[in-house]
C-alpha positions in Angstrom: 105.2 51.8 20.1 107.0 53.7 17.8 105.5 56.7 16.5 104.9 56.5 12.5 105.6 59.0 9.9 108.9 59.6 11.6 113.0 58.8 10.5 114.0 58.1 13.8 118.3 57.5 14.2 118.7 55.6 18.0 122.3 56.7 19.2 123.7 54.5 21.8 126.6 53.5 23.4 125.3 50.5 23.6 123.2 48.6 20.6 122.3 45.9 23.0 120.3 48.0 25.1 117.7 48.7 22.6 114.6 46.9 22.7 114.4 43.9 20.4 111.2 44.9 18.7 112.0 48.5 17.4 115.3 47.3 15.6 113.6 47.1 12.9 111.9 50.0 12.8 114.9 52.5 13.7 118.5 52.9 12.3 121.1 52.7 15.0 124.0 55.1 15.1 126.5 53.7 18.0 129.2 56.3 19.9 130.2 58.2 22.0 128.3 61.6 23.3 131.6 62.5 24.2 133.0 62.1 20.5 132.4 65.5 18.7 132.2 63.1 15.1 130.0 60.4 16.5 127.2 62.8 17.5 127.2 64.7 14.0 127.1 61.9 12.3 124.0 60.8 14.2 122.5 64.3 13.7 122.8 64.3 10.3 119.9 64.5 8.3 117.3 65.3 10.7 114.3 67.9 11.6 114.8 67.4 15.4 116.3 65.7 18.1 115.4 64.5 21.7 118.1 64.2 24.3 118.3 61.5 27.0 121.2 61.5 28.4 122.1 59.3 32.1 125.0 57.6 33.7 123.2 54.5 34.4 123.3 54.1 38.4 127.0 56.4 38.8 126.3 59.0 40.8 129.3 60.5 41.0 130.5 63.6 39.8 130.4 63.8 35.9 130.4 66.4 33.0 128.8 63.3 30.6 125.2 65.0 30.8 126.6 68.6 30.0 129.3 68.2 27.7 126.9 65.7 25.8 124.6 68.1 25.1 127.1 70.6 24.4 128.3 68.9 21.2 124.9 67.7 20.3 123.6 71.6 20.2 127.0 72.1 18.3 126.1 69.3 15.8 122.9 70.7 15.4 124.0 74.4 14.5 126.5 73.0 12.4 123.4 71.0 10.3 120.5 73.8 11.2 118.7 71.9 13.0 116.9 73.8 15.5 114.6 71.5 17.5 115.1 69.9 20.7 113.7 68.5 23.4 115.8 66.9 26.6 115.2 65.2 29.5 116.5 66.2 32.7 115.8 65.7 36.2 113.0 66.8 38.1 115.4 67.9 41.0 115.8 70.5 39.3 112.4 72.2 40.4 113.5 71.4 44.3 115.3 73.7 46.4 119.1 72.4 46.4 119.0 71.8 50.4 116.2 69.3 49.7 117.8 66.9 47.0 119.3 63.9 48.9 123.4 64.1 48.7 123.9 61.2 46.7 122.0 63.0 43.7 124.0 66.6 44.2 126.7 66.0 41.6 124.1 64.9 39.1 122.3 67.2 39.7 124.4 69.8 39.2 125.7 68.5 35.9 121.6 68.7 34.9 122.0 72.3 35.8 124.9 72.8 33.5 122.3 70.4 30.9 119.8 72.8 31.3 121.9 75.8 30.5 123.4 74.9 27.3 119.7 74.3 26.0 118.8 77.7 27.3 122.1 79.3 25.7 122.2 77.4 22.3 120.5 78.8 18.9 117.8 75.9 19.4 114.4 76.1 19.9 114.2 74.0 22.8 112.2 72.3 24.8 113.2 70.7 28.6 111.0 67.9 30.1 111.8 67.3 33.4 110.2 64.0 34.7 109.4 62.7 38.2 110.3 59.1 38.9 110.1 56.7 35.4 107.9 53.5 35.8 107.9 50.7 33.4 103.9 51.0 33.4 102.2 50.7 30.5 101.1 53.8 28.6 98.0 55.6 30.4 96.6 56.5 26.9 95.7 59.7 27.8 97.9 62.6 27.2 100.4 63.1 30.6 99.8 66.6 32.8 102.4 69.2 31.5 103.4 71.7 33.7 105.6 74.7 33.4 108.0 75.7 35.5 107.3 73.1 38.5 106.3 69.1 39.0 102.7 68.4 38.8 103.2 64.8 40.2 105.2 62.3 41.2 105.0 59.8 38.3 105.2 59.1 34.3 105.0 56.4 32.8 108.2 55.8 30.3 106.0 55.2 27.2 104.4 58.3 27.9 107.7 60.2 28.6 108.8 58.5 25.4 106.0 60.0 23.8 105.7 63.4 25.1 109.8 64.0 24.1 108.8 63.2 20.7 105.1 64.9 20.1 106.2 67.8 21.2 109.2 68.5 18.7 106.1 69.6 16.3 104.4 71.0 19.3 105.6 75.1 19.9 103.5 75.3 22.8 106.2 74.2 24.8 109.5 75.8 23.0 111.8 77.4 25.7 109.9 76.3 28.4 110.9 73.9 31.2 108.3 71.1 31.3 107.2 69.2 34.3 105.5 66.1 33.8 103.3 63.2 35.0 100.5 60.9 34.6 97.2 61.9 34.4 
């Protein structure tokens, strides 16, 4: 479901990968995070953006996540657009010895994420999910906690939802956001 009332630009790197049935109802901007030119033109024009950035299944060690959100904040000051909400990981709430070693380079480019928000002009918002399901929406508002994980799952519709609610929500700007089902 797409939230109405709302322009909503989708940039991928791949158009394929969005669902059939919101085609229609979004423009698609395709690039590069990467390419300083792609991003502003994707950013141009709009109130807010949410950031959801991943590597797909690589694990290993990239700068994509960082240096993707670097040059979106940078599109945005260049525009004025000051709001943002992002999703990173939830290991960021664990104590570094307890993240499993596969997930440490990730994880510490979602550190590096998570910085940039907290250093840029923006007023920002970071959502930091537990594990994504494809279950359907709960219908009832997730549990939003600051600073730590409340549970241990949210439903991507509901994630979905939350990223985009709260960019009229200031409740939640400069806070780090954990979330879940209710």
């Amino acid at each position: 479901m797409l939230i109405t009332g709302y322009d909503v630009t989708v940039f991928v790197r791949d158009e394929s990968k969005i669902p059939q049935d919101l085609r229609s109802n979004v423009n698609v901007a395709v690039g590069d995070v990467l390419n300083y030119a792609d991003v502003e033109r994707a950013v141009m024009g709009h109130d807010g953006v949410v950031i959801v950035l991943g590597t797909r299944n690589d694990l290993s060690p990239t700068t994509l996540l960082s240096e993707g959100t670097k040059n979106i904040l940078s599109a945005m000051e260049s525009y004025g657009i000051r709001r943002v909400t992002a999703c990173i990981s939830s290991f960021l709430f664990w104590d570094k010895a307890r993240v499993p070693a596969q997930y440490h380079s990730i994880t510490e480019d979602h550190e590096k994420m998570l910085q940039h928000l907290k250093d840029s002009n923006t007023d920002w918002t970071a959502v930091l999910p537990p594990h994504i399901t494809d279950s359907p929406s709960r219908g009832t508002p997730p549990v939003i906690s600051h600073d730590k994980g409340p549970g241990r799952t949210i439903s991507k519709y509901d994630l979905g939802g939350f990223l985009v609610t709260t960019l009229a929500e200031e409740e939640h700007i400069g806070k780090v956001c954990g979330i879940c089902d209710a």
